[in-house]
Backbone bond lengths (Angstrom), bond angles and torsions (degrees), N, CA, C in turn:
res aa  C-N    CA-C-N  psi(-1)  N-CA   C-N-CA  omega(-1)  CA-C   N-CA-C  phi
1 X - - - 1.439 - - 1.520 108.35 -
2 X 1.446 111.97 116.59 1.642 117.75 165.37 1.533 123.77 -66.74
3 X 0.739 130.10 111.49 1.743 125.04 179.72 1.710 101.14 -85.02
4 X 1.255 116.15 101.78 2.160 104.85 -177.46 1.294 87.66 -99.13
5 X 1.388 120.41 119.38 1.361 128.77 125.73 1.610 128.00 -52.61
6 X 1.378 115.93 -13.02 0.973 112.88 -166.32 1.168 116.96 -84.41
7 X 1.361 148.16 9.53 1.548 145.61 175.34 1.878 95.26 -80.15
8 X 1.947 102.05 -38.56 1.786 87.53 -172.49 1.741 88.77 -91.91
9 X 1.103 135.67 32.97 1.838 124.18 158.89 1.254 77.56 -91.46
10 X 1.465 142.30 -70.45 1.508 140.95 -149.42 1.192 125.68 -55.45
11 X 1.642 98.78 -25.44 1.789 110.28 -170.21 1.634 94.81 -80.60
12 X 1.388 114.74 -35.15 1.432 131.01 -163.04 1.621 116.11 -48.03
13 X 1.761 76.52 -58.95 1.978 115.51 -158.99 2.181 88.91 -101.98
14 X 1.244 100.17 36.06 1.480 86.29 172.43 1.686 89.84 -97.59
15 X 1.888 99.71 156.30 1.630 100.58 177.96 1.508 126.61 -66.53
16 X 1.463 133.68 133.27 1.213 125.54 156.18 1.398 143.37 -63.70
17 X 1.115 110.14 116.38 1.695 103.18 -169.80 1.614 96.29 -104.95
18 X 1.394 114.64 127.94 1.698 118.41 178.26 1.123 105.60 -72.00
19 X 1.480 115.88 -35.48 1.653 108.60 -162.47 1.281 110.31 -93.36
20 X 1.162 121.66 -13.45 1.706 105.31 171.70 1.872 82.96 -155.52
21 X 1.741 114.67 93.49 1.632 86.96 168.64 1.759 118.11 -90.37
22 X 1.073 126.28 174.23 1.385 127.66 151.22 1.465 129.42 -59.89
23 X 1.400 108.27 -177.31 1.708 96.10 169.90 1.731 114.61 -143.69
24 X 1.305 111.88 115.35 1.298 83.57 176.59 1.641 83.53 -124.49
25 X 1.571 97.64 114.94 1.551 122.45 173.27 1.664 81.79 -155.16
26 X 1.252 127.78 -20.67 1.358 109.62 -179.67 1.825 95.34 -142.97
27 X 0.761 107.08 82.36 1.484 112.97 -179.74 1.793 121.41 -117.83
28 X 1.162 124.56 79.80 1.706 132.72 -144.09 1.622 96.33 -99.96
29 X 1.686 102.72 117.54 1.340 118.87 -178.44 2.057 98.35 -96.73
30 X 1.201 112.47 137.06 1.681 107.47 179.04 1.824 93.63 -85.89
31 X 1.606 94.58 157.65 1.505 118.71 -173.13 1.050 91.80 -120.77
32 X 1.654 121.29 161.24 1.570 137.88 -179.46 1.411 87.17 -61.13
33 X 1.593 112.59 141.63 1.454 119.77 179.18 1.768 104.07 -81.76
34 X 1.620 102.63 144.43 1.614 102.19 178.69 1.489 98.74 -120.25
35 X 1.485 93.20 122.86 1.359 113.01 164.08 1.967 93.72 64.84
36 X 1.273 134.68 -117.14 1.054 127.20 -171.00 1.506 113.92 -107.81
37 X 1.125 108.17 -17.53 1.725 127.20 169.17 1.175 109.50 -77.14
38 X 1.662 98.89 129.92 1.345 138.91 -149.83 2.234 82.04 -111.66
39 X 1.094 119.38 102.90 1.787 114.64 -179.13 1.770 101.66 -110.81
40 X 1.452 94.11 134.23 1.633 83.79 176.61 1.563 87.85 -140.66
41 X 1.501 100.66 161.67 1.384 103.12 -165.63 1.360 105.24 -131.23
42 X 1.401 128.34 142.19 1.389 158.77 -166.06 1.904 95.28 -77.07
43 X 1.492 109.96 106.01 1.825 106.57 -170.83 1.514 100.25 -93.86
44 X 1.878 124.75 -5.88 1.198 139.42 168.27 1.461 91.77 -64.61
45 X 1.220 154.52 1.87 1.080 135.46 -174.14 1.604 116.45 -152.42
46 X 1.396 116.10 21.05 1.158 128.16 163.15 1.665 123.64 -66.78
47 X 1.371 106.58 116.27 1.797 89.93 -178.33 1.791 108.19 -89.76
48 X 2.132 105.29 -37.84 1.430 71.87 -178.37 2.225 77.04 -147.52
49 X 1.391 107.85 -160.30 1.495 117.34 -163.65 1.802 93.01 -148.02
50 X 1.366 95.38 126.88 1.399 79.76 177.98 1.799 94.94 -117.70
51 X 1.283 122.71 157.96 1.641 111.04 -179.64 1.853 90.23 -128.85
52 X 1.679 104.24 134.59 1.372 129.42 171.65 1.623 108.83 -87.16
53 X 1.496 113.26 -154.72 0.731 116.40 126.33 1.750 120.39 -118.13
54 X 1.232 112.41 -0.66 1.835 128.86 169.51 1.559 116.38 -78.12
55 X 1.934 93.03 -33.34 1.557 91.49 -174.18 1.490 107.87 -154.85
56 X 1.167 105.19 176.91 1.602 127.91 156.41 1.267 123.62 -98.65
57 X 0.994 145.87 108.32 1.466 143.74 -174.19 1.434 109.92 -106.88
58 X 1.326 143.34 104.29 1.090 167.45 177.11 1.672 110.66 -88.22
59 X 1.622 119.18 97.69 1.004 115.72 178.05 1.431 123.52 -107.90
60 X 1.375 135.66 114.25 2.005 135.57 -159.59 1.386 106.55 -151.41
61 X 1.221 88.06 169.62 1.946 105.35 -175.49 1.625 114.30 57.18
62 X 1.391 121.09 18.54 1.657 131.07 -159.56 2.063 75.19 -84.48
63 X 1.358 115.13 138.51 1.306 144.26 131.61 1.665 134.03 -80.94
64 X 1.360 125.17 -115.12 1.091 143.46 -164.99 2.117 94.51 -115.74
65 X 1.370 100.58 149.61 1.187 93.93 166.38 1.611 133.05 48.07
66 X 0.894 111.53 21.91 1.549 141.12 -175.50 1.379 100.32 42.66
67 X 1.419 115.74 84.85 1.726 142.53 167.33 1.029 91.90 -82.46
68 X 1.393 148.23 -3.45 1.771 113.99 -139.94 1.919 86.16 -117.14
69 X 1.761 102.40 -179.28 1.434 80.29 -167.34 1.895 83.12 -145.01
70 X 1.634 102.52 161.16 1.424 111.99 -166.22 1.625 118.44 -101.25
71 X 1.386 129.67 119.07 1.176 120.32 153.54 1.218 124.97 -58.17
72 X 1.622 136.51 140.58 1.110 105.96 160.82 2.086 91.99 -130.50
73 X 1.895 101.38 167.53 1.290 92.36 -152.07 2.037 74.85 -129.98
74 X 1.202 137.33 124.01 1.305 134.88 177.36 1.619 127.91 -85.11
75 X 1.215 105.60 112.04 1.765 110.66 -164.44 1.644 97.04 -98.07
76 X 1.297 93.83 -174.65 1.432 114.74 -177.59 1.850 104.99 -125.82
77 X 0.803 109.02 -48.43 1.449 139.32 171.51 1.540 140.89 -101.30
78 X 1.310 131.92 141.56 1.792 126.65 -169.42 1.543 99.96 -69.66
79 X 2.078 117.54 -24.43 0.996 136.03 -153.53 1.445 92.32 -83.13
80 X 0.991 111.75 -69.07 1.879 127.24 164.55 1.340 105.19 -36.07
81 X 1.155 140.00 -24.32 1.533 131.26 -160.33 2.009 96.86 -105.23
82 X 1.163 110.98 -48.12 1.773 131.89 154.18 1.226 101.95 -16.39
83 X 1.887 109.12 -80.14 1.386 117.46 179.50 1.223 107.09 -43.83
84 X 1.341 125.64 -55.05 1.597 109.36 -175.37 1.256 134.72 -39.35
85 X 1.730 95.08 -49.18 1.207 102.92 167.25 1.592 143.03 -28.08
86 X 1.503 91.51 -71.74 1.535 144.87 148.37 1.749 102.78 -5.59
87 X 1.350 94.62 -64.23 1.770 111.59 -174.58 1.480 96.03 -63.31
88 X 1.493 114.32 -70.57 1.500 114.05 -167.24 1.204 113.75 -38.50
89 X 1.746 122.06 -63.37 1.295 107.30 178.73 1.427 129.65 -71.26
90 X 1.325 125.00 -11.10 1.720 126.64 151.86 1.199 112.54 -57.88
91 X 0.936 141.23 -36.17 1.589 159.97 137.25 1.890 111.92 -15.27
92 X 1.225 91.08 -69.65 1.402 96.60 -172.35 1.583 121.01 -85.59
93 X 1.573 108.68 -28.43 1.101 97.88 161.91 1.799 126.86 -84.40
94 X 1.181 99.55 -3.53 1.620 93.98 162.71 1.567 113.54 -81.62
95 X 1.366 124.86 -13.94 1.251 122.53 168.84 1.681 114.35 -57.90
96 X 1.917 99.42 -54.98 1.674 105.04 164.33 1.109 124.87 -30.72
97 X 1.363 124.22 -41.17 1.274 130.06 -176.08 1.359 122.63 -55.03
98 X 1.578 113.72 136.59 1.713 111.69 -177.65 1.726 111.59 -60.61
99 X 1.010 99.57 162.36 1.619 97.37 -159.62 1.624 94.78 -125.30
100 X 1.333 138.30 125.06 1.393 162.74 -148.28 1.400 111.87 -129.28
101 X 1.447 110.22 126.36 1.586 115.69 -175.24 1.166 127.04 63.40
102 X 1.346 117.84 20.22 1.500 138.25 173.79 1.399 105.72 -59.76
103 X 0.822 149.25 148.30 1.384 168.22 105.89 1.788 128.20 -34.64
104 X 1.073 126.80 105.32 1.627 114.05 174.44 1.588 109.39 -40.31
């Protein structure tokens, strides 16, 4: 089992733009839908990612005393679990990104 810290190094070490930055404090990656629920998850609040080869384990919102609570995302493959990866941080660094024609 891999433990990646590295999606929150990426969210961290994403670039700052002064004049228009992005945000990832609310940056919502979609999860395999269950049953009719559509779940998307907040990557501002990921503490860590674990990669299987059965799964993805997505761990966020953890406090004190292990409050925090787990996505999990079901692979077939370590290769399949990669891709996941893959997504999240394409994911998150498009959140980094300055954001244009926004509105207050």
């Amino acid at each position: 089992m891999l433990r990646a810290t590295a999606l929150l190094a990426l969210l961290a070490a994403a670039p700052a733009h002064a004049d228009a930055p992005g945000s990832t404090a609310f940056c919502l990656f979609p999860l395999p839908p269950d049953n009719a629920t559509q779940r998307h998850i907040n990557l501002g609040i990921v503490q860590y990612v674990d990669l299987r080869a059965d799964e993805v384990r997505i761990a966020f919102g953890g406090g004190n005393l292990g409050s925090g609570h787990e996505a999990r995302i079901p692979v077939k493959s370590r290769d399949e679990a990669d891709a996941v990866l893959a997504r999240l941080r394409e994911t998150a660094i498009r959140c980094a990104q300055p954001t244009t024609g926004a509105t207050p």
